[in-house]
N, C-alpha and C positions, 0 to 999 in steps of 0.2 A: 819754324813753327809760326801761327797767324797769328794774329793781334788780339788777343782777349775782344776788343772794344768792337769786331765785326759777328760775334755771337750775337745772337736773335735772344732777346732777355723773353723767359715766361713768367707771366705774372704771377702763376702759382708756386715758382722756383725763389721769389721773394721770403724771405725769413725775416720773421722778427727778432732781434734778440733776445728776449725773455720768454720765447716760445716754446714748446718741448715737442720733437715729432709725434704724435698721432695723440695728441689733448687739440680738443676743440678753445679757439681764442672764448675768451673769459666773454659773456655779454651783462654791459652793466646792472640792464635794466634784467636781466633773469632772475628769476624766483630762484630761494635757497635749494638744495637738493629736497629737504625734508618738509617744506612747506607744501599743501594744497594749493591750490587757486581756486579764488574765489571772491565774489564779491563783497564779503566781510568775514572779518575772521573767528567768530564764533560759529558760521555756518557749520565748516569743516567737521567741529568737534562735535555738535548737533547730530549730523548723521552719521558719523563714526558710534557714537552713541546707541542710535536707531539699531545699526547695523549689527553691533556687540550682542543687542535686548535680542534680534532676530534669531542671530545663531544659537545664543542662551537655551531661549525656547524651542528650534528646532533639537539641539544638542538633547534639550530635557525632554522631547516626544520621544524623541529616537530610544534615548535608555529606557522610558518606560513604554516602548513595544516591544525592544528587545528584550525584555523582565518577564512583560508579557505574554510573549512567544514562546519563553522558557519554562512558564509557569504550566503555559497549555503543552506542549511536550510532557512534561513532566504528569501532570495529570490524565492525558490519554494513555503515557505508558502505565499507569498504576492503572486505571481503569480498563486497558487492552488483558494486564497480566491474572486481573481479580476474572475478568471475562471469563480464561483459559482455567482460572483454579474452580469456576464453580459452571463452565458451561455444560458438563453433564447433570446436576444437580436434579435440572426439571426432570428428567430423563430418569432418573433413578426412583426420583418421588414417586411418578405415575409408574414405577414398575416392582414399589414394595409393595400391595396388592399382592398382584400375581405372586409374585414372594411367600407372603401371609398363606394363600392357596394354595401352596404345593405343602408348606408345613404340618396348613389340616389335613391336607387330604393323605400325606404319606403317617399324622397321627394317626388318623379314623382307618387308614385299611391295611396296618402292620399284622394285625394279626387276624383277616381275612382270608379266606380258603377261596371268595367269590372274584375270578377273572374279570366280569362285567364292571363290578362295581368300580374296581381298579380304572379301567380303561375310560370308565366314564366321567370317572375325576380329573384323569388326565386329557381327559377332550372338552370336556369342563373351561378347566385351567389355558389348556392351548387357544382355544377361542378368545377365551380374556385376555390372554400375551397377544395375540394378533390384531383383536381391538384396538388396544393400548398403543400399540407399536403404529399402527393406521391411524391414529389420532397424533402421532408425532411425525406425520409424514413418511413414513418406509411405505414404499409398493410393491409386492414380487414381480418379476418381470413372467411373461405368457410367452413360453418356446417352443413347446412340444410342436413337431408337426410345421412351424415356420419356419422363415429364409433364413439363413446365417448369416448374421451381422458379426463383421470382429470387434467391433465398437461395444457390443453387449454381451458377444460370448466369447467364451473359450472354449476351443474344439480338443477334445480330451481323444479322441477318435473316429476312427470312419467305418460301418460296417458296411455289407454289401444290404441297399434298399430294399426294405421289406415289398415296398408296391414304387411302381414305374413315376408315381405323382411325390414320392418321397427325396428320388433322387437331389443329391445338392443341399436337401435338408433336414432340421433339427429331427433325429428321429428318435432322442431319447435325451432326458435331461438328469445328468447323475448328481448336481448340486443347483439350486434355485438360485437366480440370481434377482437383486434388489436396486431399488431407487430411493435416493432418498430426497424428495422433490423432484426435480427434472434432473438430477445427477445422479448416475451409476456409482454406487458404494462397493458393489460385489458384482463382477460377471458370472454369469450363467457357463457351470461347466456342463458342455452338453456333448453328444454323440452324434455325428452327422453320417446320413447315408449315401454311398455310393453308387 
């Protein structure tokens, strides 16, 4: 075996005796673990301070937008659901009128023997429902005799084309179809020709 004394010493292989493997040597002049540094020592505590008042306040924005947020939730949904409970309301107001007009006019001609008069009540009446109905926006949709859209109608059947200019289209409408503003509430059942 060699000589201990021809090994190559590394200076990192040096130990101290009161050292423990993987702790860094002690340095005198280091600050405590728990100390800041600083150039006097009320600084540290000064903006720990600041820093505390910061979060405080953002902490207290924070719950009062989330309160906030919940309060508006909560209030869109009560004012969404009162919407659904009374959105027909206007609708029914402007159509107890027409209501009222069917009442007289079926008191005044119960015991009437005159077809006219009947019929005139009821065309009467029908005009004011269709008024009424036009003032809350419904529009009948115009088929007779035009192209066939499936978007607007629905083709109930096809007969054979009264005239050559009919082929392909609407040549009879067996239910009217409606808008209510620029959106279709009901298509148009109609009869298309061949």
């Amino acid at each position: 075996m060699a000589e201990d004394t021809n090994l190559p010493q590394d200076d990192n292989l040096s130990v101290e005796p009161d050292h423990t493997a993987g702790e860094l040597p002690e340095d005198p002049n280091a600050p405590d673990l728990g100390e800041v540094e600083g150039a006097d020592g009320g600084a540290p505590k000064a903006e720990a301070s600041k820093t505390d008042a910061e979060l405080a306040e953002l902490k207290d924005k924070y719950l009062r937008l989330a309160a906030e947020f919940d309060n508006y939730k909560r209030r869109t949904a009560k004012e969404r659901t009162d919407l659904f409970k009374t959105a027909s309301q206007e609708l029914m107001v402007a159509l107890l009128p027409v209501l009222d007009d069917f009442d007289r006019a079926r008191h005044h001609t119960k015991d009437t023997e005159d077809a006219s008069a009947v019929r005139e009540s009821i065309d009467i009446i029908s005009t004011k429902l269709q008024k009424t109905l036009q003032q809350k926006g419904l529009t009948p949709m115009e088929t007779k005799g035009g192209a066939f859209d499936a978007d607007l109608h629905e083709a109930i059947t096809q007969i054979p084309a009264p005239s050559e200019d009919l082929k392909g289209k609407v040549v009879d409408e067996v239910e009217k179809g409606y808008y209510l503003g620029d959106k279709v509430i009901r298509h148009a059942k109609v009869v298309l020709g061949a």
